[in-house]
N, C-alpha and C positions, 0 to 999 in steps of 0.2 A: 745770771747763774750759768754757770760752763756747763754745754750740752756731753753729756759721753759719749765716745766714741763706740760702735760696736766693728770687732773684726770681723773679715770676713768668714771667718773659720767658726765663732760665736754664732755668728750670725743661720750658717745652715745647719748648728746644733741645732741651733731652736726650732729651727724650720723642720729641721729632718723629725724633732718629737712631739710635734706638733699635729706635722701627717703620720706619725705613729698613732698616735692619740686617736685622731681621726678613726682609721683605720680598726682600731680595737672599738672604738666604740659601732663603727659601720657594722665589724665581725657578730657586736650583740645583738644589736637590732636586727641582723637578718636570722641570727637565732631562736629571737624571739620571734618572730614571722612563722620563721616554720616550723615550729612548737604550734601556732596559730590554726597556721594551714594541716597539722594533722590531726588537730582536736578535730577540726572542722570538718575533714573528710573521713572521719571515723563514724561522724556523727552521720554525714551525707550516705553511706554506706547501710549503716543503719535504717536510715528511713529509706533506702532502695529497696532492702528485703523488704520491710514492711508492706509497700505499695505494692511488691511483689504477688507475696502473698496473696494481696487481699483482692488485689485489680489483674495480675497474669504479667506474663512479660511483653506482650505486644501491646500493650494499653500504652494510651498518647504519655502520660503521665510518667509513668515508667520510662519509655522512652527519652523524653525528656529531661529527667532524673540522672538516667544514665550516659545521657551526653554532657550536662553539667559537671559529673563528677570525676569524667576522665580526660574534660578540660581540667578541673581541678588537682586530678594525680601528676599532669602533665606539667602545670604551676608546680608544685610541691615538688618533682624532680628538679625541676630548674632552679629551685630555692635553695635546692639541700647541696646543689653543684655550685650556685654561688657563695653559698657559705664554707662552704669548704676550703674555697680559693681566698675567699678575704680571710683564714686563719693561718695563710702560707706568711713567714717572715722572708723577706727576698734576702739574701746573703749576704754580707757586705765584701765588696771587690773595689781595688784600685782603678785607679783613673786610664791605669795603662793595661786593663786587662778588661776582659768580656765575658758577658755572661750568658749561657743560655739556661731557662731551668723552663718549667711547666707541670703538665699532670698527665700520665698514662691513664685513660679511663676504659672502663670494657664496656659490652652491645648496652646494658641494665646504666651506662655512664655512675659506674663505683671506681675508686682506685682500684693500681691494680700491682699490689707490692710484689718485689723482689725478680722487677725484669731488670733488662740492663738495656740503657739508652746510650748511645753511641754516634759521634758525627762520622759522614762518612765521604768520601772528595764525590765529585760528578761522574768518576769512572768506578764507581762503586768498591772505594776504597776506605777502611778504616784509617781513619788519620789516628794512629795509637800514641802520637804524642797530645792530642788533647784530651787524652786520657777517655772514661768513663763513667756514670752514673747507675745509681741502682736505685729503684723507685721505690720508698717504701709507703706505707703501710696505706697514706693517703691515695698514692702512686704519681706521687710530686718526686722530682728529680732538679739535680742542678748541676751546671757543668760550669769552671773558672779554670781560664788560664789568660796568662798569659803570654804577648806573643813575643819573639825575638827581634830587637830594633832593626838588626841590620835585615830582617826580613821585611819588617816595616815600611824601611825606607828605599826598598827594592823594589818591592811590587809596584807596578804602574795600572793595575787594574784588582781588582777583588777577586780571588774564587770566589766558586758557591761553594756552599757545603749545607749537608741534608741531615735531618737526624733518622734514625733508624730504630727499629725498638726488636728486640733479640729475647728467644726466651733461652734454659737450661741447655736445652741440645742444640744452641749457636742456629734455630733455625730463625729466620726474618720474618715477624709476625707484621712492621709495620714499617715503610718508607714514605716517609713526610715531603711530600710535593711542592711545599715549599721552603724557598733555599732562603739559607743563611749567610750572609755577608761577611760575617763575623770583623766587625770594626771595634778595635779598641774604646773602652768608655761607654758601649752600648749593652743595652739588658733587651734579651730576645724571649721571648715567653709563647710557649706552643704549649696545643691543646689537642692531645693524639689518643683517637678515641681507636678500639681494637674493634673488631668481629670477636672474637676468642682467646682466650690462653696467656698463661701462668707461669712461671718457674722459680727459679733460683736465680739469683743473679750472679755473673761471670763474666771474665771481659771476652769482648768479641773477637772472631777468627784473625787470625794474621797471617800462616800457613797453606789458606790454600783458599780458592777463588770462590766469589760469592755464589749462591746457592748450590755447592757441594756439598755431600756428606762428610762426618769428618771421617780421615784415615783409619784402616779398621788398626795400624799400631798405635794410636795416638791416647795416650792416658791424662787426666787434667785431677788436678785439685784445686783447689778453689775454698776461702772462706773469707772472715776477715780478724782482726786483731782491733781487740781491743782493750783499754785501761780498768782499772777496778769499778770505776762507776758506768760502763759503757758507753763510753767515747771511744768512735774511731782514731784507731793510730796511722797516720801518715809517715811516708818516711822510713820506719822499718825493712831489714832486710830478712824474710823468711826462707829459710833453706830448708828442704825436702832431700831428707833420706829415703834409702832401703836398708833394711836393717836385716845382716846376716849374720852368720855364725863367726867369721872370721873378721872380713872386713867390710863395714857398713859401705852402699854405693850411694855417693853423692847426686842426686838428680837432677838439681840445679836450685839457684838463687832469684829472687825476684823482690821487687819494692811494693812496700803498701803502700795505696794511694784512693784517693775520693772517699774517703771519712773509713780509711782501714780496709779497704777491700786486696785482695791479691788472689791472681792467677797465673798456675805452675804448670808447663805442659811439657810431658816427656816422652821418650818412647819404649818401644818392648826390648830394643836392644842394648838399653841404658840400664837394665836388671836382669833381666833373665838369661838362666843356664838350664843346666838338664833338671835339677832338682827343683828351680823354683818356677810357678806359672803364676803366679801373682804376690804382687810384692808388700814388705810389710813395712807401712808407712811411720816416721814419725817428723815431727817440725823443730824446727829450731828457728828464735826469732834473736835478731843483734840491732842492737841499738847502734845511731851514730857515730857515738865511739868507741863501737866495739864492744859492749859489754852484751851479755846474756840474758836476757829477760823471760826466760823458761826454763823448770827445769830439764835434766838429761835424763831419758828421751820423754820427750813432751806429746801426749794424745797420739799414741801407738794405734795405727789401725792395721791390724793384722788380716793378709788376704784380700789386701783393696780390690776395689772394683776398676771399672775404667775412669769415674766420674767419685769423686771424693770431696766432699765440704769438712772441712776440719777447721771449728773456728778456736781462736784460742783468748784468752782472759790474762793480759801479763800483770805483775806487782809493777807500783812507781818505780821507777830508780832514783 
C-alpha cells in the first residue's frame, strides 16, 4: 500500500493545532487551580480569625496559620498571573517580520489597560516607523513589523532597541533594560511590571526630547476608529478640523494604525484669531480610495481642550 505523502505546509498545520490544543487545555487547568487555590485560602482565612479569636494573635498557632496562608496568597498571585498569560493568542506574523508583544503589569501584578508601549533606539529615540501598541484590558500588547530588505541586507551588526511604556501625558512610566535585537522571524515577549500609573493610550512624543514637558502650544487628539462590530481600522486616513463660521481650518491628516489607533498634534497658531481661544473640533475619516466613512461633520467637540479622545464607529463600505 502507497504511503501518503504529507506537505510540509500540512504538516505545521497540524503541528501549529496541535500546540493550540495544548495550550487551551493548559489555559483550563490552570483555571481550574486557581478556582482551587481560592476556595482554599478563603477557607485558610476563615480558620485564622477563628484561632484568632479564641487563642490571640501571638499564639504559636496563629502564627503559624498566618505564615501558611500568605505563602498561600503568594501561590494564588502567581497562578492567577500564569493564567492570564496561557489565555494570550500570540498573533500571527510572516516569516519576514518580527514580533514583540507581552504584558504591562502594576506593583498588585494586574494588567494595566490603555498605556502605550513603544520601542525606542539606545539614544532614547522613538523609532515611529515601528509604530505603537496600547495595552488593553489584560495589559498584553503587541507590536509587528516588518523591516525593509535593503535595510536588511545593509546592516552588518544589529541595533538594540528597548521598549518603553508611556502613559496620557507622554510622561515615561517604564524603560525596559533589556534590549531588543529585533531579527526578522523572531517572537520577543517581555514582562514589564510598573510601580504605578494609568492612562489613555496615545502614540509617543516625536517633537521634542525625551523627558520634557510637552510645548505649552501643542494641542493632541487622539482616539481610535473602528468598524460596526469593534474591530480596529488600520489604514484610514483621519483629518481634524476647526470648524468656523466662514472657513473650516484644516489641522492636519494622519493614518490609523495598530488595531485603529491615531494621533493628531497641532498647534495654537494653526486656529486661533482674536475671537477664537479654543477650537471646535470635528473628524473626517477616508478610506483608501477616497471614499467617506463619516458623516459631515462627524463628533463635533466644541471648545476642545488641549488633550481630546474622539473615537469614532464608521458603516462597512
Amino acid at each position: 500500500m502507497e504511503k501518503k505523502q504529507i506537505s510540509d505546509d500540512d504538516f505545521i498545520g497540524k503541528l501549529d493545532a496541535s500546540l493550540n490544543m495544548l495550550d487551551t487545555l493548559r489555559a483550563e487547568e490552570l483555571e481550574r487551580s486557581k478556582l482551587f487555590q481560592t476556595v482554599k485560602n478563603r477557607a485558610l482565612r476563615r480558620e485564622q480569625s477563628r484561632l484568632t479569636a479564641k487563642l490571640g494573635q501571638d499564639h504559636p498557632r496563629v502564627q503559624q496559620m498566618a505564615s501558611r496562608l500568605a505563602y498561600r496568597e503568594k501561590m494564588l498571585v502567581d497562578l492567577q498571573e500564569e493564567a492570564a498569560k496561557a489565555q494570550i493568542q500570540v498573533p500571527a506574523f510572516a516569516a519576514d517580520q518580527w514580533l514583540v508583544h507581552g504584558v504591562v503589569l502594576d506593583k498588585n501584578r494586574q494588567g494595566k489597560s490603555g498605556l502605550t508601549v513603544a520601542i525606542f533606539d539606545a539614544k532614547g529615540k522613538w523609532r515611529q516607523d515601528f509604530g505603537y501598541a496600547c495595552t488593553d484590558a489584560r495589559g498584553y500588547f503587541a507590536i509587528i513589523h516588518t523591516p525593509k530588505a535593503a535595510a536588511q541586507a545593509e546592516a552588518k551588526a544589529l541595533p538594540l532597541y528597548y521598549l518603553y511604556v508611556l502613559d496620557q501625558d507622554q510622561r515615561i512610566l517604564l524603560k525596559d533594560a533589556t534590549p531588543l535585537p529585533l531579527e526578522p522571524g523572531y517572537i520577543y515577549y517581555r514582562r514589564l511590571l510598573l510601580a504605578d500609573g494609568a492612562g489613555v493610550c496615545q502614540a509617543p512624543p516625536t517633537d521634542y526630547a525625551e523627558g520634557t514637558t510637552a510645548p505649552p502650544d501643542l494641542w493632541i487628539v487622539r482616539g481610535r476608529v473602528v468598524d460596526e462590530s469593534g474591530n480596529g481600522l488600520d489604514g484610514l486616513t483621519v483629518t481634524i478640523y476647526d470648524e468656523d463660521l466662514f472657513f473650516d481650518d484644516r489641522l492636519g491628516s494622519v493614518k490609523t494604525m495598530n488595531g485603529g489607533y491615531y494621533e493628531l498634534r497641532y498647534r495654537t497658531e494653526d486656529f486661533r484669531d482674536l475671537i477664537e481661544a479654543r477650537p471646535d473640533l470635528y473628524v473626517q475619516v477616508i478610506d483608501k480610495e477616497g471614499r467617506q466613512l463619516c458623516p459631515q461633520p462627524a463628533k463635533t467637540r466644541f471648545e476642545a481642550g488641549r488633550r481630546e479622545v474622539i473615537n469614532l464607529k464608521v458603516m462597512s463600505s
